[in-house]
N, C-alpha and C positions, 0 to 999 in steps of 0.2 A: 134763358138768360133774362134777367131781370130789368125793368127800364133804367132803376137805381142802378145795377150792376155796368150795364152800357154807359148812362153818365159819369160815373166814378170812371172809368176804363180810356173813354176820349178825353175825360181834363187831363190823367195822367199823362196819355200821349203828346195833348195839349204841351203840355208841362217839358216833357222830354223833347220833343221840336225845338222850343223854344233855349231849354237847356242854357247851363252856367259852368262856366271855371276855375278854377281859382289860380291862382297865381303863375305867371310864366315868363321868361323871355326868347323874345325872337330872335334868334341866332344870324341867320340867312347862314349857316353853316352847310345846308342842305345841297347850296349852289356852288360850293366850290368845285374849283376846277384849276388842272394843271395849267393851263396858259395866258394869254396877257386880259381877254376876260370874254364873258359867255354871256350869249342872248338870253332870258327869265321868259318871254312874254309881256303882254300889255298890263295882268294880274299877277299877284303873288300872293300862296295864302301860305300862311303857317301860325301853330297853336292857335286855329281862330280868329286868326284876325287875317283881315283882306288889305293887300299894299296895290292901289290902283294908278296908274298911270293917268293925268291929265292929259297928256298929248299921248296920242296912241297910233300905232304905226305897224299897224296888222303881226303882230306879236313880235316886233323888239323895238318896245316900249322902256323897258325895265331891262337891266346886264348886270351882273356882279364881274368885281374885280378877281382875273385870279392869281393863282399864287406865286407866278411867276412877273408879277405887275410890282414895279416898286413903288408905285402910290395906294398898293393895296394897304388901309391902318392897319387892318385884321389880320396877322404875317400866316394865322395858323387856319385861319374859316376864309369870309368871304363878307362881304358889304355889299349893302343895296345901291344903285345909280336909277336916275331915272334918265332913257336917251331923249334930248329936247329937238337936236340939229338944229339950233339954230332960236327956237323958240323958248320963253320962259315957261319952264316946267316945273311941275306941280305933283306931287304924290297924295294921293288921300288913302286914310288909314281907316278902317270901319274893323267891326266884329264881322267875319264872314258872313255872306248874307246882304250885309249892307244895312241890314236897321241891328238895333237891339245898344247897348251900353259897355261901358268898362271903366275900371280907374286905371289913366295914365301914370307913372309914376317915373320911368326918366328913358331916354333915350341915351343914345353915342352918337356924335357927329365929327367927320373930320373933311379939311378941303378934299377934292378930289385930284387936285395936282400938287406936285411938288416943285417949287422955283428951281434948277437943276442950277440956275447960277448963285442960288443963296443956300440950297441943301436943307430947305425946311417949308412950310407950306405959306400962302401970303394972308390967310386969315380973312377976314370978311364977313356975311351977315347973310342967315338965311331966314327968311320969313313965317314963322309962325303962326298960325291958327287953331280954334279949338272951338266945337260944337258943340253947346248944350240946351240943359231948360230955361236956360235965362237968355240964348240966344249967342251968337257970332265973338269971339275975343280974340284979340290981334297981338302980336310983339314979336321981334325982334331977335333971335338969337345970335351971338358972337361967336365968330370962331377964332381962335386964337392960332397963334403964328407957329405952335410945335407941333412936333413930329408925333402921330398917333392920335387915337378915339380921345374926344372932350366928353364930358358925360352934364346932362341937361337933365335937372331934378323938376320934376314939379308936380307930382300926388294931386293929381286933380282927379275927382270923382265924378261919376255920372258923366263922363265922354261918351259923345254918340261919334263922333267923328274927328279926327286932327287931321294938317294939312303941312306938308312942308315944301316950299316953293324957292327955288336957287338954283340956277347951272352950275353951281358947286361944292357941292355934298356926295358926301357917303355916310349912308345909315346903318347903325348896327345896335344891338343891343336891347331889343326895345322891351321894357318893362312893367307889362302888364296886369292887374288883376279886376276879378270878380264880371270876369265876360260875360256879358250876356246876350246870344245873339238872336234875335228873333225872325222867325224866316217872313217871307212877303206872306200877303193877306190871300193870293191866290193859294198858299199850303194851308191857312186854315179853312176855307173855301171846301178844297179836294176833302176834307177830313171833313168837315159838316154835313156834305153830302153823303160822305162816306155811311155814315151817324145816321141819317134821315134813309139810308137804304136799309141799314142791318135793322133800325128800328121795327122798320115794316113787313121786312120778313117776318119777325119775330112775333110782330103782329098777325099777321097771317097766319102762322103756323100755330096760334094758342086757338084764333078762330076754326 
C-alpha cells in the first residue's frame, strides 16, 4: 500500500467520523409510553442530535409525557420534559458528539400543565438561546394560552448549540438540517496514531 494510498484512506475516514445530514425532525416518538409518563435519562439522542439535561439527576433528568397524560400536546407520540424539582432547568441541544453544526429551522412548544379550572394551558415565556461564530444570542419565546404544540420558526444556520430554559415546556418537533457532527479531538488522536502505525509497518515491510 502506498503512502498516497494510506493518506487518501484516513481523510476519507477523517471525513466519515466527522459525517453530515440532511434534513430531519425529532419526533421523541421513540419514548412513548402507555402511562401518565416515563423516565429518558439525563441524555437523549435522536437523528443526531443530543438533548442534554442541565440539572441532572443520575438518569431521570429528562421523562416524556405518556399517553394516558392529559397534558400530553402530542395525543398520538410523546414530548420532551426536562425534570428540574424544584430548580430552573435548562436543555441544551448539540449534534451528537457535542461539537460539530446544524441549521435550526423550528421547534414545537407547549405549557406543560393544563389550568384544570380554565380547561386550556396559562401560557408564559421560555427562554431562548443560540450558539454560534458570531457568539451567544438571547430571546424570549411566548407561549400562548391554547390547547396543543405552538410551532417557533427560525432557519438559523451554522448552530453549534441551542438552549431552552423554563419549568414549563414541552418540546417536540424539532426541525433540523445539514448536521454536522464532529467527534472530540481524542477520535482524531486514536486515528493518527492509528496512521503513524500502519505507516511504519509498511515501511518496514518494503525495507
Amino acid at each position: 500500500m502506498t503512502f498516497k494510498a494510506l493518506t487518501c484512506g484516513v481523510a476519507a475516514a477523517l471525513l466519515a467520523i466527522a459525517g453530515s445530514a440532511g434534513a430531519a425532525t425529532v419526533t421523541f416518538d421513540s419514548l412513548v409510553n402507555p402511562g401518565i409518563w416515563a423516565y429518558t435519562g439525563d441524555t437523549y439522542t435522536e437523528q443526531g442530535m443530543s438533548f442534554a439535561a442541565t440539572v441532572r439527576s443520575n438518569g431521570y433528568s429528562l421523562y416524556a409525557y405518556g399517553l394516558e397524560n392529559p397534558n400530553n400536546a402530542d395525543v398520538d407520540g410523546a414530548t420532551l420534559h426536562q425534570e428540574y424539582e424544584g430548580h430552573y432547568g435548562g436543555l441544551v441541544v448539540t449534534p451528537e458528539g457535542g461539537h460539530g453544526s446544524f441549521t435550526l429551522a423550528s421547534l414545537d412548544l407547549d405549557d406543560s400543565v393544563t389550568d384544570p379550572s380554565l380547561g386550556r394551558p396559562l401560557g408564559g415565556t421560555v427562554d431562548f438561546s443560540y450558539y454560534d461564530a458570531s457568539g451567544v444570542h438571547h430571546q424570549q419565546l411566548q407561549l400562548d394560552d391554547q390547547v396543543g404544540l405552538q410551532t417557533f420558526t427560525f432557519d438559523l444556520t451554522g448552530v453549534r448549540s441551542f438552549s431552552l430554559w423554563s419549568n414549563n415546556y414541552q418540546l417536540d418537533n424539532v426541525q433540523v438540517s445539514d448536521v454536522i457532527a464532529v467527534p472530540e479531538p481524542s477520535s482524531y488522536a486514536l486515528m493518527l496514531a492509528g496512521l503513524a502505525g500502519v505507516i511504519g509497518l509498511s515501511r518496514r515491510r518494503k525495507a
